[in-house]
Each structure stands twice: as C-alpha cells, then as structure tokens.
TILOMAR-173663 format. One record per atom (N, C-alpha, C): x, y, z. Coordinates in steps of 0.001 Angstrom, whole numbers, plus 500000, padded with zeros to 6 digits. Example, Ala and Ser with C-alpha at 12.3 -4.5 7.8 and 13.67 -1.06 7.14 Angstrom:
<drenmis>
513190494310507800;512300495500507800;513200496700507800;512850497750507080;513670498940507140;512900500030507870;
</drenmis>
This chain:
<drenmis>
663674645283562016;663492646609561440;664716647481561686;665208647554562853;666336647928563390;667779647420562143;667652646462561895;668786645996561168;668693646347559899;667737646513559625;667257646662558029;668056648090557838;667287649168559237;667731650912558561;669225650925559323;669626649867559932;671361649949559683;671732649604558543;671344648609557858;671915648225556645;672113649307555933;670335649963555528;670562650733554476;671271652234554893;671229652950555796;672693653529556570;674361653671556293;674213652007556544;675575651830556212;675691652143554373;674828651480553756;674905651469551957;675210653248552097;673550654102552482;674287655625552409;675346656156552416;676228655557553861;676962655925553993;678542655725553177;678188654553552604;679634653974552043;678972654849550731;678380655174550078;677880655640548894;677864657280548870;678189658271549944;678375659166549839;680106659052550086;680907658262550683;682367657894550681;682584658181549453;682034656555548576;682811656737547423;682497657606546213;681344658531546330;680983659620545921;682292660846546017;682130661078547723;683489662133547942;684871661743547340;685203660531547577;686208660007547295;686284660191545162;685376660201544706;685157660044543412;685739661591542577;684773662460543832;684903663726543562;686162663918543651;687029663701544393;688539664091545373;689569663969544149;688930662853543403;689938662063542384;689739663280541146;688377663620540752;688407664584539379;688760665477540140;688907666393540850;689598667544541180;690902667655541248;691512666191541575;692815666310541080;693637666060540174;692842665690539436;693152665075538088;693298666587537039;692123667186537648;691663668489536872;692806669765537178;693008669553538552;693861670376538804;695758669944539071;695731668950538180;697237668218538065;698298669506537450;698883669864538101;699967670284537536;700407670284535864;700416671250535106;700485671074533728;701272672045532988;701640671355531725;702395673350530515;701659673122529478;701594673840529017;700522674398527617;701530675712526776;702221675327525882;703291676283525263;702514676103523608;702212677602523095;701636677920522123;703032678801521518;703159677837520130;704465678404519302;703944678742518195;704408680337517762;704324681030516596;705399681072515468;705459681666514481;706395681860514256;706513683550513875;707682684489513352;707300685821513319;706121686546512680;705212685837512019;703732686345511483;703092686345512211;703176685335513384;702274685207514147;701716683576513742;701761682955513268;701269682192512480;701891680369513613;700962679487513904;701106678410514686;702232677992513757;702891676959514630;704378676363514266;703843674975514475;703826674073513627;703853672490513812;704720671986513761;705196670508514370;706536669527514397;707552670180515614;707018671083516296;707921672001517275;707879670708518260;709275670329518882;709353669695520371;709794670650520966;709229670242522057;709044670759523744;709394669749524653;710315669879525800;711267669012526625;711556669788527516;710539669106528909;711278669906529888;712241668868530893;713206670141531684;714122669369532486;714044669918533888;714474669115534823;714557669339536367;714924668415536954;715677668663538190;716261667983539054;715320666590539211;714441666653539706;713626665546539948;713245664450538744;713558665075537501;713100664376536790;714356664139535246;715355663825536127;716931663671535352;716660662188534872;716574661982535189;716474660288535173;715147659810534910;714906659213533727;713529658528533307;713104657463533942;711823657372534816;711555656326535204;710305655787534697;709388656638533926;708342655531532845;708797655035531778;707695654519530903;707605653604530000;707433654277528657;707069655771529110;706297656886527811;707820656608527048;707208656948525876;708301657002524266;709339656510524365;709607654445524964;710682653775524843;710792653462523091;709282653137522773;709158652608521272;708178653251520434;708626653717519268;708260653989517992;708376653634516714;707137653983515794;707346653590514451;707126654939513493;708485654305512489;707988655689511343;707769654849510337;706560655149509999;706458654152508284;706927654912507396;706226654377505916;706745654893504664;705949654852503819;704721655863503489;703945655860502755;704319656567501752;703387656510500718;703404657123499482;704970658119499063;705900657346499423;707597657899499360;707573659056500260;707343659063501557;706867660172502314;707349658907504063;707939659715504927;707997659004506328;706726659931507196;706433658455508196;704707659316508699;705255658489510194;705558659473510811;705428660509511124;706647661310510742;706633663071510322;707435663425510175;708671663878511274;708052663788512620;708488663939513780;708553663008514831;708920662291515494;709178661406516311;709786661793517423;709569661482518728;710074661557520098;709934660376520164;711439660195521440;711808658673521895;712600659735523462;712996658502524262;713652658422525080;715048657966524681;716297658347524916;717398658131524760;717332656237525611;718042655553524854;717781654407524983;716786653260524333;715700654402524006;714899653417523004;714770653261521451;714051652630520971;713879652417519832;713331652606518787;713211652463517704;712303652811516212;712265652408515476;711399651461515091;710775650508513982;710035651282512545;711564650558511358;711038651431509813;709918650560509575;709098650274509165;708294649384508527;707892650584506761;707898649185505877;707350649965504469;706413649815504431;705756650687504640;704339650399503766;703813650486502302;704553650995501765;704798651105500030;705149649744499460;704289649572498187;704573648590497238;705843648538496443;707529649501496865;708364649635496526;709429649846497303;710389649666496739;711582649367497537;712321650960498288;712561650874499659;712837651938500315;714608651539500884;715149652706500937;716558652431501853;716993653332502970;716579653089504332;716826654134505703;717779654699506071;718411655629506159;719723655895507074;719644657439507153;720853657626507885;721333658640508788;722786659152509039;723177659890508787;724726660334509033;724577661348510153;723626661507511031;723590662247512516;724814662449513084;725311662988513830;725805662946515316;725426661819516581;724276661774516342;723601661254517581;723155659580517398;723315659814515655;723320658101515665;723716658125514062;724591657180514023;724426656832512475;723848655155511884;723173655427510943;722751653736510859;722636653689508924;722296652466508912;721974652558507369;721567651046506951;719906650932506488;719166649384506294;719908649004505035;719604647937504324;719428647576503431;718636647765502602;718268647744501358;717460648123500133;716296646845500817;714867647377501031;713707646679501831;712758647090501007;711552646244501041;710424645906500121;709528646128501339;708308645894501326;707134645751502153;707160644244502761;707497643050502401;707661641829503579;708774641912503861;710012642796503785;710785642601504682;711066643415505724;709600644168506385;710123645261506977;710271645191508408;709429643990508993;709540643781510502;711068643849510937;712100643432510348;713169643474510642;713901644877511253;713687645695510308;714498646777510598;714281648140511971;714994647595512734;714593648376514115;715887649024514277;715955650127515020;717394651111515451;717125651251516762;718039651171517388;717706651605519350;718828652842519269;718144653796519793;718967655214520019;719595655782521487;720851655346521771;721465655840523151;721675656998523596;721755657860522469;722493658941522386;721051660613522412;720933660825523359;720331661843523337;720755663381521959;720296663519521635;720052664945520302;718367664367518874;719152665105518085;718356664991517127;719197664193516080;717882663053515407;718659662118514137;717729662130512693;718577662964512230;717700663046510885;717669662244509580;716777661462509255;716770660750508543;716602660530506616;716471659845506415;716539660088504763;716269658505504267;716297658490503084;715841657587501814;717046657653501016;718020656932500629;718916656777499481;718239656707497966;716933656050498020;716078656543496819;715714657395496275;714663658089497292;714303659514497058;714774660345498246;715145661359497525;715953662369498123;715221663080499347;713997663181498432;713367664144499138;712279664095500306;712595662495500690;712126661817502019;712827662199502805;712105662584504065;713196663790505448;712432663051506502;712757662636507763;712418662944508719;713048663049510006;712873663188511242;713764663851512215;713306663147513545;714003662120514067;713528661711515563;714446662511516721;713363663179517420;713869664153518797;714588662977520129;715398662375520033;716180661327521318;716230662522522466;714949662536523638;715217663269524639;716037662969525907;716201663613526556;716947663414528085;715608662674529069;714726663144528835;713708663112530042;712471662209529032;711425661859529870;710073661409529433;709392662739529135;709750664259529403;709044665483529718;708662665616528449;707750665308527030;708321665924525564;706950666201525204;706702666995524072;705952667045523385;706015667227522350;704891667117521167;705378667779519759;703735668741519320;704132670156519220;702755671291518448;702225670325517306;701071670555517705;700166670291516462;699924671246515799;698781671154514815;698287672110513626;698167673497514352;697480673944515319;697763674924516395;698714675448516828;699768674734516757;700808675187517200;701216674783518878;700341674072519396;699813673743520821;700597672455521357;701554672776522029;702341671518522769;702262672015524178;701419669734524400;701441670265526397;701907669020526766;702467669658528187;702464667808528854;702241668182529921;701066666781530935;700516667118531957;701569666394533234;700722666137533964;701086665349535574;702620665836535511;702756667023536082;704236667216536192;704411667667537990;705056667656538170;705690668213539910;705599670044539871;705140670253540791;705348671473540490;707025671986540802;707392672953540912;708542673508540727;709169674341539449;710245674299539538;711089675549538452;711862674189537562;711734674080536080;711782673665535118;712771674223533784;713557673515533101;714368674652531820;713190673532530967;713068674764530277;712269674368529195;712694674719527985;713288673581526461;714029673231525485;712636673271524383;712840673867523162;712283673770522102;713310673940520966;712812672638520100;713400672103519271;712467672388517651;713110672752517046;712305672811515293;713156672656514250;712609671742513379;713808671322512333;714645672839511509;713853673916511877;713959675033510892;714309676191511721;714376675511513291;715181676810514135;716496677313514226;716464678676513912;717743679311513025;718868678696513965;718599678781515282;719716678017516440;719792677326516877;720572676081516159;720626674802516180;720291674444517488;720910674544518451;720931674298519492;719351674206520030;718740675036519946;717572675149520040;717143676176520945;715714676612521259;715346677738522264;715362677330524023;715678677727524590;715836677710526246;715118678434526976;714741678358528335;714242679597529188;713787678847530223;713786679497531331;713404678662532489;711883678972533076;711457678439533286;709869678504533670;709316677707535378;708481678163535604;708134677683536875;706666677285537110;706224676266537327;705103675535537579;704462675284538458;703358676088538743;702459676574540306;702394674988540829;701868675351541843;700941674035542833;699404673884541713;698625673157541896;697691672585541148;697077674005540122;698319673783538904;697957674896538227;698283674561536552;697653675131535643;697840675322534204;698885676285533508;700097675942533446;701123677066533225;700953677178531496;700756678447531125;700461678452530012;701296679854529407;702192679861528393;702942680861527440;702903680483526285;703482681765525776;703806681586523971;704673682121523908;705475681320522649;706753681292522577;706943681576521011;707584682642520425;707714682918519191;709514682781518661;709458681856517758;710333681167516992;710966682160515962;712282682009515299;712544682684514027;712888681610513261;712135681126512326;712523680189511683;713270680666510269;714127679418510101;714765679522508537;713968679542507556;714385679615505850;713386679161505054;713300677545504572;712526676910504661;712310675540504009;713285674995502914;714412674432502923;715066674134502146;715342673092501078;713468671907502009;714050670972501755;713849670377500295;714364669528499897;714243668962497930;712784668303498212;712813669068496534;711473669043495821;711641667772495643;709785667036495865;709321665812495552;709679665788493559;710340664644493840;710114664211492308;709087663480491841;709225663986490135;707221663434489377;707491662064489676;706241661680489305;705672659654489199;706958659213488268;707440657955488100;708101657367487382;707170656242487492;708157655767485320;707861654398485678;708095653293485996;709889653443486778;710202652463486977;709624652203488756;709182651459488539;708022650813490013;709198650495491008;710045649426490769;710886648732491568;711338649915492742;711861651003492040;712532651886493100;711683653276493368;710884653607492392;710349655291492450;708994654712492547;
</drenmis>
C-alpha cells in the first residue's frame, strides 16, 4: 500500500513538473522579444510590399537557415511573388508556370543576370544565387510590364507588410537595433532609417509613415493572339 501512494506521488509529482515546466515555455514564447512596424502612407492609408530589416551588432552575421531559398513564379504574365526577401548569398528559383514562353533578367547593381527564352518544362533549370546585398529588380523581355523586386538583405532580421500594412519579426535579443525600410516607390532610394530599441520580454510596436512616389509602372498589355510569346 505504501508503494502504491509512492508511486502515485511520484506520477503527481512529475505531472505538476511538466505542467510548470509547460507553463514556463508559453510564457516565454509569449513574451519573446518582438517588432510590429505598421506602415502608412501620407493618407494614412496601409502600405503593402514594404521590407523591414533590422540590424545590430549581435546579429551582423547570419547564422540561420530563414530566406537562403526562394521562388518567384510566373503566372498569368504576372511574377508571384511581387516581393521577395533572401539572404545575401542565397538563391531564387524562376519556374513558369504559364503555358507560354517567358524571358528573366535584370540590369541591377546588385546582380545582373539574364535566362534564356523558357517554356513551362524547362523551368527547373533556371536558378540565380545572389551575393550581393541591395535590391534586384526584375523584368520579362516579353512583356514589359512584368516587374518584380527581390530585397538581398544583410541579416536574417526581414520582413515584408501585408494588406495591413503590418510587418513583424519575432525572437529577437533585446537591445538597440537600426531599423531599414525598403519600398519599391520610396521617394529615397536609399530607403527609411531610424534607430529603435527593444525592451526585455516585450512587444515593440510603431508606425512609420512613408512618402511614396507615383506608380509608374507600364500598363498591362490586351490578350493577343499570338500564344507562343503573349
């Protein structure tokens, strides 16, 4: 009898452990260090495709795995995603997904490249690895009016606003941080700056209002019927 209400004792006891222990874990998970940057633009109005990149001493040097590899497809004569983050050093896979012939490249700064005229089975091939930290904006030799823009960061730190306007990234160190925002349409190239500081187990949260340019980019052209290329 004696052994029995040790047994069940001991079960209590290891069962309120890994209870506390359970608890210990969502509280810190909950209370992980975080940024939450809400971008407007002068209406007031949420900003989408905005990157966010923060930098700090501790975190100069990338040591995960986050955004070595990406893909931008090619739907309906359109690149999806229109925004892309990578890590300087990694890579980006075109794949077509269109029943017509597409052609990739770039005259960047930060990278220049340029595929061959590609169909939908030949697309596994075409991959770019990016060394060069900035922005590489891309295009279609077909249609003009295919755009898109991969952010090559310094750090793993990145994000990109959604429909909200809402870019976060969590599990960060606390400390003092420069914090970089990037928009294809921000009047200064360079992009926005400011330094920010990140409590002990806390939710750092601002808004940040943009002046953007006007939209410049070329109008989609109508249906054709030549299939092969349009």
């Amino acid at each position: 009898m004696k052994l029995l209400t040790h047994i069940f004792a001991s079960a209590r006891k290891n069962t309120l452990l890994i209870t506390a222990l359970t608890l210990m874990s969502c509280t810190s998970v909950a209370m992980a260090q975080s940024v939450q940057v809400r971008l407007i633009d002068a209406n007031g109005e949420p900003i989408k495709d905005a990157v966010i990149e923060l930098f700090s001493e501790d975190n100069a040097e990338v040591v995960s795995v986050k955004y070595h590899e990406a893909k931008i497809d090619q739907i309906d004569k359109e690149f999806v995603p229109g925004v892309t983050i990578i890590v300087a050093g990694g890579s980006v896979s075109f794949p077509n997904g269109d029943d017509i012939l597409h052609h990739v490249y770039s005259f960047s700064t930060a990278k220049t490249f340029d595929t061959p005229l590609y169909g939908r089975d030949d697309n596994n091939q075409y991959r770019e690895t990016f060394d060069k930290p900035g922005v590489v904006e891309i295009g279609c030799n077909i249609h003009d009016w295919m755009l898109a823009y991969i952010y090559v960061g310094e750090s793993d730190k990145m994000a990109i606003s959604n429909a909200q306007g809402i870019a976060a990234i969590a599990e960060l160190p606390a400390g003092e941080y420069r914090l970089k925002i990037w928009h294809a349409r921000l009047s200064d190239s360079e992009g926005y700056v400011q330094t920010i500081t990140v409590g002990e187990n806390s939710l750092t949260e601002l808004t940040v209002e943009l002046q953007l340019a006007r939209d410049r980019r070329i109008r989609r052209a109508p249906s054709s019927n030549r299939r092969r290329y349009r």
